[in-house]
C-alpha positions in Angstrom: 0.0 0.0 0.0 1.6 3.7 -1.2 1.4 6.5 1.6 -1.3 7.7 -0.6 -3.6 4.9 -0.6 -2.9 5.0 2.9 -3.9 8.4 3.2 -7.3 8.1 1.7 -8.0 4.4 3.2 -7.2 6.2 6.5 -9.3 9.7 6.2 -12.5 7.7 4.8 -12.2 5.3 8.0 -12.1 8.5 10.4 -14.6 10.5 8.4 -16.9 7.7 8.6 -16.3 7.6 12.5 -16.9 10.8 12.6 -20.5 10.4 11.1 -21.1 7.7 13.5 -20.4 9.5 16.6 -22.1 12.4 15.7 -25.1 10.5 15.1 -24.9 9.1 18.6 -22.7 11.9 20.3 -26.1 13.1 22.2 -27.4 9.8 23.7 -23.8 9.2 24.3 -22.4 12.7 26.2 -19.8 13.1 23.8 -18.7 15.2 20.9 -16.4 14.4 18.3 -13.8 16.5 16.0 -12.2 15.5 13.0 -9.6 18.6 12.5 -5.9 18.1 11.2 -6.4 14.4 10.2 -7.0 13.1 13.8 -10.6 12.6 15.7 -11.0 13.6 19.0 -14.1 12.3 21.5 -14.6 14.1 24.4 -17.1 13.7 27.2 -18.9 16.4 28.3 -18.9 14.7 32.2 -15.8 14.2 32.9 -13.4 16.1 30.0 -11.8 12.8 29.5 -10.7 12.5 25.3 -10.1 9.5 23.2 -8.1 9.8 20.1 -8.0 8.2 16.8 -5.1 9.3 14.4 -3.3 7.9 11.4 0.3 7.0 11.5 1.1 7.1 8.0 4.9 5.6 8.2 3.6 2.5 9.7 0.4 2.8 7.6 -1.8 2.0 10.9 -4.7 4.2 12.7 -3.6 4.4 16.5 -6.8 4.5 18.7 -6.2 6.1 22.4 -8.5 4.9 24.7 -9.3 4.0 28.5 -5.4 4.5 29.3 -4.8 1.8 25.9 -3.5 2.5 23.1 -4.4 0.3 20.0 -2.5 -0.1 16.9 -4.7 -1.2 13.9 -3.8 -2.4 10.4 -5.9 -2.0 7.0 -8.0 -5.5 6.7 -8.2 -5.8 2.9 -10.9 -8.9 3.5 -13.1 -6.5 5.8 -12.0 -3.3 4.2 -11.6 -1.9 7.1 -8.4 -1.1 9.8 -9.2 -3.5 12.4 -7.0 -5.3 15.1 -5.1 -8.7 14.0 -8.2 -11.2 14.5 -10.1 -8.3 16.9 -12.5 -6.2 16.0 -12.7 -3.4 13.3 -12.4 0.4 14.1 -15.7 1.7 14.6 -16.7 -1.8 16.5 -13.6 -0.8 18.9 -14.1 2.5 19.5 -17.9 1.0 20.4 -16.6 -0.9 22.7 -14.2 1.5 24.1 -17.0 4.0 24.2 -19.4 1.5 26.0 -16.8 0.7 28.6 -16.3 4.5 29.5 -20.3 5.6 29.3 -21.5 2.2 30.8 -24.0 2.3 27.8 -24.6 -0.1 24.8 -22.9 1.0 22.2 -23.3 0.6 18.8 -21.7 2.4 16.0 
């Protein structure tokens, strides 16, 4: 994969996470901003932020959440960046959200 493809594979994942949590950021307490290439969630209760950026020399998307930090990889069979044989970004960052809120999650 060129830095490029990267680079685009990598924006449409975090603009479509962005969608996502605005859709939910009001039943969640959250709001989200895509600005510079990286998303930031932050919850209104407690100020706490998650952050999804790319990493474009290692071609991954790093997810910061719940004091983790995740490293995912493009999934060419799921088209999606997703952890090796763990979920997929926006089913991660559910989870992550879920765990923080206490609330189902789905995204």
């Amino acid at each position: 994969m060129t830095e490029l493809e990267f680079r685009t594979l990598a924006d449409q994942a975090l603009e479509d996470l962005n969608r996502r949590l605005a859709a939910a950021a009001n039943d969640l307490g959250c709001e989200a901003d895509f600005n510079g290439g990286a998303l930031v969630v932050e919850f209104e209760d407690t100020g706490t932020k998650f952050v999804v950026s790319p990493n474009a020399p290692v071609k991954q998307v790093w997810v910061s959440a719940n004091l983790k930090s995740y490293k995912l990889d493009w999934d060419p069979a799921r088209k999606a960046f997703a952890l090796a044989a763990g979920p997929v970004l926006a089913d991660l960052m559910g989870e992550a959200i879920a765990q923080h809120t206490g609330k189902k999650v789905s995204l």
